[in-house]
C-alpha positions, 0 to 999 in steps of 0.5 A: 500500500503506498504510504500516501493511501496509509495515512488517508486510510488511517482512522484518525486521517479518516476522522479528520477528513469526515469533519471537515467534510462539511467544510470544504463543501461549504466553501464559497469560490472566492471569484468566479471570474474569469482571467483574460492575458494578453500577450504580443506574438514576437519573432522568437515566438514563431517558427519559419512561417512566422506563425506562433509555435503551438507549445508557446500558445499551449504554455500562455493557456496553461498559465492562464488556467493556472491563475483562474483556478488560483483566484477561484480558489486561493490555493497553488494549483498545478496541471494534471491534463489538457484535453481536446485542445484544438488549433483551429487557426495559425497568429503571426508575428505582431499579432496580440494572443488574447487569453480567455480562463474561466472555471467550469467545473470542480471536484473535491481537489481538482478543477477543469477550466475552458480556456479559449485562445484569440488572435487579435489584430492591432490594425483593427483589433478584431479577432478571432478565436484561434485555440480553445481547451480544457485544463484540468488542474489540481490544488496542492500543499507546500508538501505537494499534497492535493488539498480541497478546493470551493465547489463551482456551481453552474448558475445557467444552460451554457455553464451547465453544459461546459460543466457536463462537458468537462465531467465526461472528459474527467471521468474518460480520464479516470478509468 
C-alpha cells in the first residue's frame, strides 16, 4: 500500500477528513471570474512561417488556467491534463494572443477550466478565436499534497453544459 493511501486510510486521517467534510463543501469560490492575458506574438515566438509555435500558445493557456483556478480558489494549483485542445487557426508575428480562463467545473481537489485562445489584430483589433481547451488542474500543499478546493456551481444552460462537458472528459480520464 503506498504510504500516501496509509495515512488517508488511517482512522484518525479518516476522522479528520469526515469533519471537515462539511467544510470544504461549504466553501464559497472566492471569484468566479474569469482571467483574460494578453500577450504580443514576437519573432522568437514563431517558427519559419512566422506563425506562433503551438507549445508557446499551449504554455500562455496553461498559465492562464493556472491563475483562474488560483483566484477561484486561493490555493497553488498545478496541471494534471489538457484535453481536446484544438488549433483551429495559425497568429503571426505582431499579432496580440488574447487569453480567455474561466472555471467550469470542480471536484473535491481538482478543477477543469475552458480556456479559449484569440488572435487579435492591432490594425483593427478584431479577432478571432484561434485555440480553445480544457485544463484540468489540481490544488496542492507546500508538501505537494492535493488539498480541497470551493465547489463551482453552474448558475445557467451554457455553464451547465461546459460543466457536463468537462465531467465526461474527467471521468474518460479516470478509468
Amino acid at each position: 500500500m503506498p504510504v500516501n493511501q496509509h495515512i488517508v486510510n488511517s482512522p484518525r486521517a479518516l476522522l479528520i477528513c469526515e469533519c471537515f467534510q462539511g467544510v470544504f463543501e461549504n466553501m464559497e469560490p472566492f471569484s468566479t471570474e474569469p482571467v483574460v492575458l494578453i500577450e504580443e506574438v514576437f519573432p522568437q515566438d514563431t517558427n519559419s512561417y512566422g506563425t506562433l509555435f503551438g507549445g508557446r500558445l499551449m504554455s500562455l493557456m496553461d498559465k492562464a488556467a493556472g491563475i483562474v483556478c488560483s483566484k477561484f480558489a486561493h490555493r497553488e494549483f498545478v496541471t494534471i491534463s489538457i484535453d481536446t485542445l484544438k488549433f483551429l487557426h495559425p497568429a503571426h508575428q505582431g499579432d496580440l494572443i488574447e487569453i480567455t480562463a474561466k472555471i467550469v467545473f470542480t471536484s473535491t481537489h481538482s478543477a477543469a477550466c475552458r480556456v479559449i485562445a484569440k488572435r487579435i489584430s492591432k490594425s483593427d483589433w478584431k479577432g478571432d478565436i484561434i485555440c480553445t481547451g480544457f485544463f484540468f488542474m489540481v490544488a496542492i500543499d507546500n508538501q505537494m499534497r492535493p488539498i480541497p478546493i470551493p465547489q463551482f456551481k453552474p448558475q445557467n444552460k451554457e455553464e451547465e453544459d461546459l460543466w457536463n462537458e468537462a465531467k465526461t472528459i474527467r471521468e474518460e480520464m479516470i478509468k
